[in-house]
N, C-alpha and C positions, 0 to 999 in steps of 0.2 A: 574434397569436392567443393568447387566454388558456389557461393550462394544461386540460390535459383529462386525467379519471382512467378507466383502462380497466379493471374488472373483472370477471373470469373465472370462473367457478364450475365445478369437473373438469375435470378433466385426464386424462379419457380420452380415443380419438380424435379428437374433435370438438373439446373444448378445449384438446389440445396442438395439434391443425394450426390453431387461430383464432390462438394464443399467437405461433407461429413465425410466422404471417402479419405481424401485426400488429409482431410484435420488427424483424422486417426492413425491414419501410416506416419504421418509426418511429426507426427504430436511431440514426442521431443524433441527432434532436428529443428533448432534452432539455422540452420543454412536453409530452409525450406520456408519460405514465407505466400502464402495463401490470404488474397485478396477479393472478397465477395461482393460487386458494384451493381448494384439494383437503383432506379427512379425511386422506388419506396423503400420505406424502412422495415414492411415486413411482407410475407412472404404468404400467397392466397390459395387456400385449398380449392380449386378450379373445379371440382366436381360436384362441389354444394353450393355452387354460386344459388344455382335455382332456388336453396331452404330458406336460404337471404331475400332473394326477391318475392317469393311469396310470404314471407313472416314465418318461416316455422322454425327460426329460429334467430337471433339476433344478428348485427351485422361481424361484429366482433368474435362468431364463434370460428369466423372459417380468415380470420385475419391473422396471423401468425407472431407473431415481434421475432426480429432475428436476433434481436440479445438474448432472447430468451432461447432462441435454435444455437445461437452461437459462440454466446457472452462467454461459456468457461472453456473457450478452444480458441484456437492457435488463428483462429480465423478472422480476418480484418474486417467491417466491414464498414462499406460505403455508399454514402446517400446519392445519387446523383445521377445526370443523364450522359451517355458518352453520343459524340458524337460524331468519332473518327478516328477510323484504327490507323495510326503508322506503321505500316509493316516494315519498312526497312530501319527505322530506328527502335523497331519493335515496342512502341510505343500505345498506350490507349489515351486517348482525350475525353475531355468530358468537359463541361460544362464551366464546371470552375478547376481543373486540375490536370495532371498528368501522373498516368502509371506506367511504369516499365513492366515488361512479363520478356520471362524466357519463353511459358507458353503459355497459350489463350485459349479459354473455352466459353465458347460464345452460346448461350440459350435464351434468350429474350423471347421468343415464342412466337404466338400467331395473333391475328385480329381478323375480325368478323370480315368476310369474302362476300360482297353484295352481286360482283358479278355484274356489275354497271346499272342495276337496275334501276329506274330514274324514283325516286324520292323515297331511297332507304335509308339514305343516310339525312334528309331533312324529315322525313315524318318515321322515320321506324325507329323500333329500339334494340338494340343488342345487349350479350350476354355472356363478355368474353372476360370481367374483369370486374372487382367489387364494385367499383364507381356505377358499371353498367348495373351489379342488382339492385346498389341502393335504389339510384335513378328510377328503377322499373318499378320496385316494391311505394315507393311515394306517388311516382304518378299512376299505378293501377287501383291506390288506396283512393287517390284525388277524382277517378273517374267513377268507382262505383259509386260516392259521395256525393258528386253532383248529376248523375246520375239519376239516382234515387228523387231527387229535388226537379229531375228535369219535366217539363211538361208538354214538350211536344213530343208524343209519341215516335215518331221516328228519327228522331235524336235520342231520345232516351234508350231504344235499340243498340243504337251505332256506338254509344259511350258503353254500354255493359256488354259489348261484344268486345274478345279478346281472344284473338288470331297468333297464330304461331307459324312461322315459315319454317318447314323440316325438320321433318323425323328422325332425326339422329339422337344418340344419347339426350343432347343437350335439349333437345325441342318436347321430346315423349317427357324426360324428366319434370319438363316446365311446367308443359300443359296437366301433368300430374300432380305436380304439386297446387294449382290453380282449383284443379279439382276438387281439393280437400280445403283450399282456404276458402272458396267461395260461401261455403255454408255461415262460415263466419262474420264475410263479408254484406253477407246477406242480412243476418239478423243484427248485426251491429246497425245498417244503414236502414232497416225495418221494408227487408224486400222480397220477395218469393224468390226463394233459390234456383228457380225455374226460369227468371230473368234475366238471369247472367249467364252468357251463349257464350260457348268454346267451339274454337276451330283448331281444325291441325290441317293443315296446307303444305302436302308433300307437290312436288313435280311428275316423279313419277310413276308409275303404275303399282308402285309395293310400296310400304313403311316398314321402318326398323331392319335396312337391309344390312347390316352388320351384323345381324341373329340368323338362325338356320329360319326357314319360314316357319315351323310347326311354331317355336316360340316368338315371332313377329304375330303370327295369328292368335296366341293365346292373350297375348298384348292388347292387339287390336279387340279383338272382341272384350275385353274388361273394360275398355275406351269406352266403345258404342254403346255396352251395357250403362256405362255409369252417364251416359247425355254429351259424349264428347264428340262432335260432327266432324268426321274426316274427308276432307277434298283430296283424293289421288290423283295422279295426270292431271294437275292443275298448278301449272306455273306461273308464276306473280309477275307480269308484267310491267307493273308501276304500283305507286303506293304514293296515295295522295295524303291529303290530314283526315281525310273523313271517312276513307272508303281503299280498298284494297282493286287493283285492276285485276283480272286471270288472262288467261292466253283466248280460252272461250271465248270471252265478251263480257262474262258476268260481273257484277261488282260485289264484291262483301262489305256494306260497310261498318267500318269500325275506325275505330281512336286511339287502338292500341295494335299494333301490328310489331310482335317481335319474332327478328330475323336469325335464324340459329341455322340459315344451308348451307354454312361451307365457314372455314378458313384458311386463310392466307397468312403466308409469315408476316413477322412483323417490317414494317414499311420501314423504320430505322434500319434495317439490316441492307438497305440501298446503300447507303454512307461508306459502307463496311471496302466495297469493291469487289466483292467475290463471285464467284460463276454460280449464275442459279439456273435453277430447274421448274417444273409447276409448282403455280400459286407463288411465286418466287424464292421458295425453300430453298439453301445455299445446299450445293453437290458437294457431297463427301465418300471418302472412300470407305473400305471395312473398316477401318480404324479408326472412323470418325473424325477423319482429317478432313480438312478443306480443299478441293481439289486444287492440285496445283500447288499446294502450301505450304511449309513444314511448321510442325506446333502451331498449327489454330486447331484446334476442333470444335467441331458444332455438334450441339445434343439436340435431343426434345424435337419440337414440331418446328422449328427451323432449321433440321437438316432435313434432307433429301439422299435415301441412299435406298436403292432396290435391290430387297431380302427375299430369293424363290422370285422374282421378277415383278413383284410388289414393290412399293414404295414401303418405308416403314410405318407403323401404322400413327396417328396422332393421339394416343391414348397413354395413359400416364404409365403401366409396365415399360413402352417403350421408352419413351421418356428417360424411365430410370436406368433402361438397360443400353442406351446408347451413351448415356452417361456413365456409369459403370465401365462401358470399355471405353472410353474416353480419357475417363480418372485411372483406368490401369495401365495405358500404354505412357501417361507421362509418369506413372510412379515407371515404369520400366526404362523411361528414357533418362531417368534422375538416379536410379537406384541401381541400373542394368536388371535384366533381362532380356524376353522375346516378348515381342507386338502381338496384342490380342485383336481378332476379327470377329467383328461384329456378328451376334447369331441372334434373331430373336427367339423366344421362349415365352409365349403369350400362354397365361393359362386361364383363359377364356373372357368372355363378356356379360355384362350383366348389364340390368336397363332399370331405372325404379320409377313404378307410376305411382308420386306418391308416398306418405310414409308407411304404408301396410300391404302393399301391392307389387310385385315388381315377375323380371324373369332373368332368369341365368342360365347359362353355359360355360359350365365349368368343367373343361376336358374332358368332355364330353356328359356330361354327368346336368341335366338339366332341370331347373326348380323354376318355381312359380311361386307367388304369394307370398307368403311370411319369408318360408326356407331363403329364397330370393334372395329380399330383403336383408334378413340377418346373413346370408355370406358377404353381402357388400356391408355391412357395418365390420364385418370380422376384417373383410381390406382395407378399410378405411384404420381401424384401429392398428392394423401389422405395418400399415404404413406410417405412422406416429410410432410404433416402437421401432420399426429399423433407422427410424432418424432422431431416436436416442433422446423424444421428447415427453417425459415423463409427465410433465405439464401440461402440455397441452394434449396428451391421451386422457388424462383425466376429464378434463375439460370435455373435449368430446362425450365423453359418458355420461357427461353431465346433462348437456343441451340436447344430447339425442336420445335420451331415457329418464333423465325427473325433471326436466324442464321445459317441457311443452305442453301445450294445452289442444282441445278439442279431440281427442285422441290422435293423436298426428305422431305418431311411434310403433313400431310394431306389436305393441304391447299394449296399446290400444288406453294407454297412462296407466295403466294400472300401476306402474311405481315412480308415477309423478310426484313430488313431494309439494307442488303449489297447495298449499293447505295452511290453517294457524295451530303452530306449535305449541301455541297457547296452552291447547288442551291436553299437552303435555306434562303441563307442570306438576297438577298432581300425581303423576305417575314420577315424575323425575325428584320430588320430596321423598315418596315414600322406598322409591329403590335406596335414595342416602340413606335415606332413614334405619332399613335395613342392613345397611352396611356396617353403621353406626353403631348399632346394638349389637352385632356382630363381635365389633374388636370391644365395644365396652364387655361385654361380658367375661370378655377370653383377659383383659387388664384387668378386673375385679375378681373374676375367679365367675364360673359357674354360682358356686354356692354363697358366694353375697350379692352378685347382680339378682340373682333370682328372688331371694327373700326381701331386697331392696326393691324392687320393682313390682312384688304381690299385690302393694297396695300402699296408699300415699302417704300413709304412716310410718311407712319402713323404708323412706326415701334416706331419711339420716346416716342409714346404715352405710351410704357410700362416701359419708366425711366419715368415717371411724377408719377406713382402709383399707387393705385390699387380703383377699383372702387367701389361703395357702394351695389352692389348687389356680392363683392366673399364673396366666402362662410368658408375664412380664416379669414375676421373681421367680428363684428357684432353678435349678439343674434339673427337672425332672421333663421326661419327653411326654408331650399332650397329645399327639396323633395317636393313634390305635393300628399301627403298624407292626406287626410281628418281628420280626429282626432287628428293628429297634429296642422293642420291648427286652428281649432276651441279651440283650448287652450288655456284659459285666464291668463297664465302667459306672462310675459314679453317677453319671447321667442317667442310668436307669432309674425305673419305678416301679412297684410291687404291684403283683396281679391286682391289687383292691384300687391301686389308680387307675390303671390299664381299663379297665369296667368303667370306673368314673370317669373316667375322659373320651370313651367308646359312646356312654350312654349320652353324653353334651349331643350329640348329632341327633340325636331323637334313630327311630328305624331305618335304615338305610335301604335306600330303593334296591342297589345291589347287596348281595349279603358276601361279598368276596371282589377284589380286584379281580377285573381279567388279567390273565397273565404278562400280557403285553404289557399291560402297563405296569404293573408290578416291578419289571424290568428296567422300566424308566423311570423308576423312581425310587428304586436299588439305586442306578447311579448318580437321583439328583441328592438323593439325601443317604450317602454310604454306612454313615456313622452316629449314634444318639448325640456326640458334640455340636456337628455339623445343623442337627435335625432340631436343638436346641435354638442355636443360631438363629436357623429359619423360621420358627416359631414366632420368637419376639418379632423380626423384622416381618411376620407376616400381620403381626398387629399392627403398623406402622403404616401395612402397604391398607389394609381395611378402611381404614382410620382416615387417609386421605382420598380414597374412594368415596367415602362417604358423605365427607365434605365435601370433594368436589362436585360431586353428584347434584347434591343438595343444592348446593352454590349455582350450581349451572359452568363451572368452571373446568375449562377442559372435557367438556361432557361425550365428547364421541370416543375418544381413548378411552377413558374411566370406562363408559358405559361397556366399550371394546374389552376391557380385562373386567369386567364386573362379570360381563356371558364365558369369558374366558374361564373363569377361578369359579363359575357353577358349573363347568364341564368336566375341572380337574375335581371338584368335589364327588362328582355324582361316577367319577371310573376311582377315585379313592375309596368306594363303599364309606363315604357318609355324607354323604347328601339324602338327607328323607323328602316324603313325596310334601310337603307342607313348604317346603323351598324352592319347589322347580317353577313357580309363575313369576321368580327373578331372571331364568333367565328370557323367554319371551318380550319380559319388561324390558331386560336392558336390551336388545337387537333393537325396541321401539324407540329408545332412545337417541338410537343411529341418527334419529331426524332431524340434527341440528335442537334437539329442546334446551341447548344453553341459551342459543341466543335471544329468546324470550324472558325476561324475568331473571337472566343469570347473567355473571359475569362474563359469558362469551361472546356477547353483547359488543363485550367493547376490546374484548381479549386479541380473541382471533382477528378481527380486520387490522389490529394492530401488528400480529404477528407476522400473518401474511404479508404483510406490506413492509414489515421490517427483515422480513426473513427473505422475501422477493426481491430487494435491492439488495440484498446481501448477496445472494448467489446470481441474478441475474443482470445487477444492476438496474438504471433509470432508466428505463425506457423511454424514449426519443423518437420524434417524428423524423430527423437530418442524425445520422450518424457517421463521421468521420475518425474511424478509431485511428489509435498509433501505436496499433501493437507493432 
């Protein structure tokens, strides 16, 4: 098979799921070479643009790095702007270079549709791309600010009024997240949160016309309840600096007027030469060809192909799935087979007001509130594991559940960890601590730790040596295990140790393994050799528990197998009740208490960073790979 060149054009939705398709069929075939050509070098979850512009979460949560999407696969990727496809040399241009492609899959997407309206694009603002939320998140901080300061009353109006053009996903989102920063924004700037006026300015007659009405209405009325002023049949005729025009007559004034009614493909995709359709999205067939073409396809919100007599929809399932048959008809054109046609398969819509708030239809199956909410986090999350990014799913769980403030989570912060871990440390001594005294005792033996430790006078006793019941000398088995015990190799020991090493546990909360486990620990430990083995080495594993505990060093693992090894004690029957506030203590531990006061301080950011170029490489604003 002679080599084949694959080139990709964006690396949003559509072209990172075509990229990841295409890297995994291809991944050994060296003759299959896959080229990933984006403006940026990383890749924007477009659906939280809004969390960015209201502050609910940083800029960097919803920003991607495609080393990190890409660095350990077959896939090239490149910084740059193209801006001319050769089809007969089958060629892409760009800015500073040229790529050859056998086939091309074009997804650069869509931008804000003003729809000529006269001064949206000098006084409005948009929301179709991070640069847009940073922009908006700065200047709606910059107008509550002077704002608060300002002293002519009807200016000071017009600057804390904050207007949204259209009800769609992207507008309800906005104004809902708006909602929940203002309280913020309020008391930061020392302002009655009853001063900061929300508008939502649909055209017409209905909002949220993408939900069945029962759930547009359940929407809208949590709106009106919470002080959100909705203009329906009211279209924006102009937008000056100060003041928003309607079709009525009326004026709204305000300072911030962002435009979220509509998009259009992206206006680079003119250069291209291909036959469009509305809003100028390029016509493709079912197979997500380019009319007229062979091997180009077009994914995402710049094709145009009508599914049941619809257009496809502009929403990321399609997205993915026009991509999908895109990346399956050139693995068929490369690999043979048959040509797959386009079908879409939506399973449903969801709408969030807000981080606690929202409404869903999911195949029919319809929630509100919390439920809502957490099914669109559960898509947000399947969507980072079908594109195999381990990293950046973490991540997510991070910024959208212990890293936010004002309760801006479904969970209203209740497992926020912004707190000082400080007040961990005595807890994070005393579990070492415990650890510590643990393998000391089991090295010395029960019967000289104990009498060495009575009292400070019999400290000496543990420079004289170690006693004949640790479990660091000697062939004799120290668990209190039955089948052990009764093993006629040398490794046994006589009923009167079996007692003596029963009774080290003090009473045990179970008075018998359940049988399950019994079972599983038949096969970890078969034989008194084996069980000897594991003894010593479990003095070993105590011993740096305890340490590191103490140290703060490695603290989330340690503390992770400290709740671990009080779970296997307490189903071994001997765990007594005088040890179970270990394990509570180490789950608290979870909280990061190394980095306080412990070596994890300076461990972990090391690690990470060392272990992050390791696997992902240096992350780069211009990337030009040569794989």
């Amino acid at each position: 098979m002679a080599d084949k060149n694959i080139v990709i054009i964006g690396a949003g939705f559509a072209g990172v799921h075509a990229a990841k398709k295409l890297a995994k069929k291809y991944k050994k075939d060296d003759s299959v070479t896959i080229t990933l050509i984006d403006k940026h070098s990383y890749s924007t979850m477009m659906t939280e643009l809004h969390e960015v512009a209201t502050h609910r979460v940083e800029p960097d949560a919803i920003r991607f790095d495609l080393h990190k999407l890409f660095g350990r696969s077959k896939v090239r990727l490149v910084t740059d702007k193209v801006t001319q496809i050769d089809r007969e040399q089958k060629t892409v241009i760009t800015e500073s270079g040229k790529f050859s492609y056998d086939y091309l899959i074009l997804g650069i997407g869509g931008e804000p549709n003003d729809f000529g309206t006269p001064g949206v694009r000098e006084h409005g603002f948009t929301l179709l791309s991070w640069e847009d939320a940073v922009t908006l998140r700065t200047h709606i901080e910059r107008m509550v600010r002077e704002g608060a300061a300002e002293l002519d009353p009807e200016k000071r109006r017009a600057m804390l009024t904050f207007a949204i053009c259209g009800s769609g996903f992207t507008g309800v989102e906005m104004i809902g997240e708006l909602l929940e920063w203002k309280r913020r924004l309020a008391r930061v700037n020392r302002l009655n949160e009853d001063e900061i006026s929300l508008y939502l300015v649909e055209a017409v007659p209905t909002i949220l016309n993408m939900l069945d009405r029962k759930d547009a209405n359940k929407a809208e009325g949590y709106m009106v309840r919470k002080g959100i002023q909705i203009l329906k049949s009211s279209p924006i005729v102009e937008v000056k600096n100060d003041r928003i025009v309607l079709k009525s007559g009326q004026e709204l004034p305000t300072y911030t007027l962002i435009w979220t009614a509509g998009v259009r493909a992206n206006s680079d995709a003119k250069a291209f030469g291909l036959a469009s359709a509305r809003a100028g999205r390029l016509k493709v067939n079912e197979y997500m060809e380019a009319e007229g073409q062979e091997n180009i396809y077009v994914v995402g919100d710049l094709s145009y192909y009508e599914d049941g007599g619809k257009p496809t929809p502009q929403i990321v399932e399609a997205a993915e799935q026009t991509a999908g048959t895109a990346a399956n008809n050139i693995i068929a054109a490369i690999s043979g087979g048959e040509k797959t046609a386009f079908k879409g398969n939506y399973h449903g819509v969801m709408v969030s007001i807000g981080a606690r708030y929202g409404v869903a239809n999911i195949k029919g199956m319809h929630l509100s509130g919390f439920f809502a909410n957490f099914m669109k986090h559960m898509v947000n999350l399947f969507y980072l594991f079908t594109i195999r990014s381990g990293y950046y799913l973490f991540q997510y769980v991070m910024h959208e559940f212990f890293h936010t403030r004002d309760k801006r989570n479904i969970f209203r912060d209740l497992p926020s960890r912004y707190g000082n871990v400080l007040w961990s440390l005595p807890l994070r001594v005393f579990v070492g601590a415990f650890w510590l005294v643990e393998a000391f005792s089991k090295i010395w033996g029960a019967s000289v730790w104990d009498k060495a430790t009575s009292s400070w006078s019999n400290v000496y006793m543990l420079f004289r040596g170690i006693g004949k019941d640790s479990w660091f000398v000697g062939n004799s088995v120290k668990m209190p295990f039955s089948w052990l015990q009764t093993a006629t190799s040398g490794a046994s020991q006589s009923a009167g140790d079996t007692a003596s090493a029963a009774s080290q546990f003090g009473t045990p909360i179970l008075h018998k393994m359940p049988g399950w486990f019994e079972w599983i620990m038949r096969i970890l430990l078969p034989n008194a050799g084996f069980a000897v083995f594991m003894q010593r080495l479990m003095l070993f594993i105590e011993l740096g528990i305890g340490l590191a505990i103490m140290f703060g060093l490695f603290t989330w693992l340690c503390s992770a197998a400290s709740a671990g090894f009080i779970v296997m004690f307490f189903f071994t029957a001997m765990l007594g009740w005088g040890d179970v506030w270990v394990f509570p203590a180490s789950i608290a531990l979870l909280n990061g208490a190394g980095r306080t006061v412990g070596f994890d301080y300076w461990v972990v950011p090391l690690l990470q960073k060392w272990f992050g170029r390791l696997w992902y490489g240096r992350s780069k604003s211009v990337y030009k790979d040569e794989k």
